[in-house]
C-alpha positions as CSV (number, residue, x, y, z in Angstrom):
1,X,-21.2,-14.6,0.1
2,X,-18.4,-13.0,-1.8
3,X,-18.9,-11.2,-4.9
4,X,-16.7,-10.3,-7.6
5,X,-16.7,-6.7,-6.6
6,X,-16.1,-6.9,-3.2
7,X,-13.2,-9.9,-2.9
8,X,-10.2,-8.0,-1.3
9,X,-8.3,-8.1,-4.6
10,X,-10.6,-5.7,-6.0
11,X,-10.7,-3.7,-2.7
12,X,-7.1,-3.1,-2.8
13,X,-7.4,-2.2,-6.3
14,X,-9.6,0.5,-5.9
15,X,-7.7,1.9,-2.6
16,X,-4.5,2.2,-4.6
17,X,-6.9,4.0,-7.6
18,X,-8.4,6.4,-5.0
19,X,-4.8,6.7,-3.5
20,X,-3.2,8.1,-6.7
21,X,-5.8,10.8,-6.9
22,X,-4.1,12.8,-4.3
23,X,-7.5,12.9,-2.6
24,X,-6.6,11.2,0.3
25,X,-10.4,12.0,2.1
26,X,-12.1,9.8,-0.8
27,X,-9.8,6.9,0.2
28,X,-12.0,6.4,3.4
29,X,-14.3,5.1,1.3
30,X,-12.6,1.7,1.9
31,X,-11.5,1.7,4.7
32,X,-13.4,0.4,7.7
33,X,-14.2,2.9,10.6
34,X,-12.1,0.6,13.0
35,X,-9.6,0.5,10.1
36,X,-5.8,0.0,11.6
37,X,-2.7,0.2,9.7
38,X,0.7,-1.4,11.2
39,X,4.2,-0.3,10.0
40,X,6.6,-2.9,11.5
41,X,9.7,-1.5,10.4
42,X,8.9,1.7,12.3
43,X,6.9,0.4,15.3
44,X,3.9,2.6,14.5
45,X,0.4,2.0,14.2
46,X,-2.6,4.1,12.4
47,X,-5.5,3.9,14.1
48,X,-8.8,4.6,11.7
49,X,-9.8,6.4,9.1
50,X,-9.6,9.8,10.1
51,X,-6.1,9.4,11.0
52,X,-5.0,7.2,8.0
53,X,-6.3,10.2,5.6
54,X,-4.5,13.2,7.8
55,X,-1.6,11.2,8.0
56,X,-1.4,10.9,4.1
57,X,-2.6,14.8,3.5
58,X,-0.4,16.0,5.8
59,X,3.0,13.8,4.3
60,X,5.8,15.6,3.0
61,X,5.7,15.8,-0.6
62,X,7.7,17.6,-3.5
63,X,4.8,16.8,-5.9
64,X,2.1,14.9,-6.2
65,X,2.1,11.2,-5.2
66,X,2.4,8.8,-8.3
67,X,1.5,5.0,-7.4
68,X,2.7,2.2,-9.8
69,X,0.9,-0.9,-9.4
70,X,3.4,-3.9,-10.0
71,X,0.9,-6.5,-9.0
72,X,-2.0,-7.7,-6.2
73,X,-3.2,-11.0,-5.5
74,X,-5.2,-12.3,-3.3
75,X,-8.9,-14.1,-2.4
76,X,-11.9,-13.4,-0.8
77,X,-10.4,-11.7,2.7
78,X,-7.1,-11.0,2.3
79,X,-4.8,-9.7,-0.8
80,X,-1.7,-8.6,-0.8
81,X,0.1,-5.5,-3.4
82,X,3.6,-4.2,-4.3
83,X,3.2,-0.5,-5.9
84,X,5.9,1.5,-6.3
85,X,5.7,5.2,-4.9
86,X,6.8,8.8,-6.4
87,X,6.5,11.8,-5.4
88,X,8.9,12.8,-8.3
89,X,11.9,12.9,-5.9
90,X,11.2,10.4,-3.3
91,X,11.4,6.7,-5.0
92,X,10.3,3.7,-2.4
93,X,8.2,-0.1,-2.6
94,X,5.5,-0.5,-0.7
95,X,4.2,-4.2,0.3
96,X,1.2,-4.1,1.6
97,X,-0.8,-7.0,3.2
98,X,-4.5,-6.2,3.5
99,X,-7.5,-7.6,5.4
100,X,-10.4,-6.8,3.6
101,X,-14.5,-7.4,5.7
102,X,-17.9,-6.5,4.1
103,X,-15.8,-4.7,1.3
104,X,-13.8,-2.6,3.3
105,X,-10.2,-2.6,4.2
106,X,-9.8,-3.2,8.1
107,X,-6.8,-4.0,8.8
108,X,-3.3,-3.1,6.5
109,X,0.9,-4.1,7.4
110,X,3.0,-2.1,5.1
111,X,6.7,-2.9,4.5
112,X,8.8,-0.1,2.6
113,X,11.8,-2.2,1.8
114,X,15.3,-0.5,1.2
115,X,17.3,-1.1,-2.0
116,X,20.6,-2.5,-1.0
117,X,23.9,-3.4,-3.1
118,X,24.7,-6.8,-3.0
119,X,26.7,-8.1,-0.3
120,X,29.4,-10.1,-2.1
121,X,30.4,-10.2,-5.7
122,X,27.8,-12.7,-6.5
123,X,28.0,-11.6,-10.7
124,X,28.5,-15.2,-12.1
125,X,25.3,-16.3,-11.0
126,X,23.0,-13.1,-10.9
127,X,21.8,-10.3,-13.5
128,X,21.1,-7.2,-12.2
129,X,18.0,-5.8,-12.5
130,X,18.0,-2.1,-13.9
């Protein structure tokens, strides 16, 4: 049985609140120990817990990390978020698509889409978001 607490919605929730602590160790405490994180557009893969928190201590950064939450949704298993990210110099989107078991994350595909100017003049039927 699900509860309110633990549907992935609320998982994710709380990884992206432990996440903009800057604490990166106190994230593991959602993540799964066979947790695995998938990056597509690079072709890498993050294999457990351990590595998921190095990997995000370790990260280049000219101040600490700043996580906007634009919105999450999802259901029982699976949820999905779009945060934007800051370091104060470094600007990027994250989409995340999470699978979440017993009330921790175990699985996670990230996308970090590029901004891109439009590829024709396309003004009589847009507005462009600032």
């Amino acid at each position: 049985m699900t509860t309110a607490s633990d549907t992935a919605a609320h998982v994710v929730q709380e990884f992206w609140r432990l996440m903009a602590t800057n604490n990166f160790p106190s994230v593991a405490a959602v993540l799964a120990d066979d947790f695995v994180l998938e990056y597509p557009q690079s072709k890498e893969r993050i294999r457990g817990a351990a590595n998921f928190v190095q990997f995000n201590a370790q990260y280049p950064a000219h101040g600490p990390w700043v996580f906007t939450i634009n919105r999450i949704v999802g259901n029982g298993q699976e949820a999905v978020s779009d945060v934007l990210v800051t370091d104060g110099v470094q600007h990027a989107r994250a989409i995340s698509f999470f699978t979440v078991e017993r009330g921790k994350i175990v699985r996670m595909v990230e996308f970090w889409p590029e901004p891109y100017e439009p590829p024709f003049d396309r003004s009589q039927f847009v507005e462009r978001i600032e």
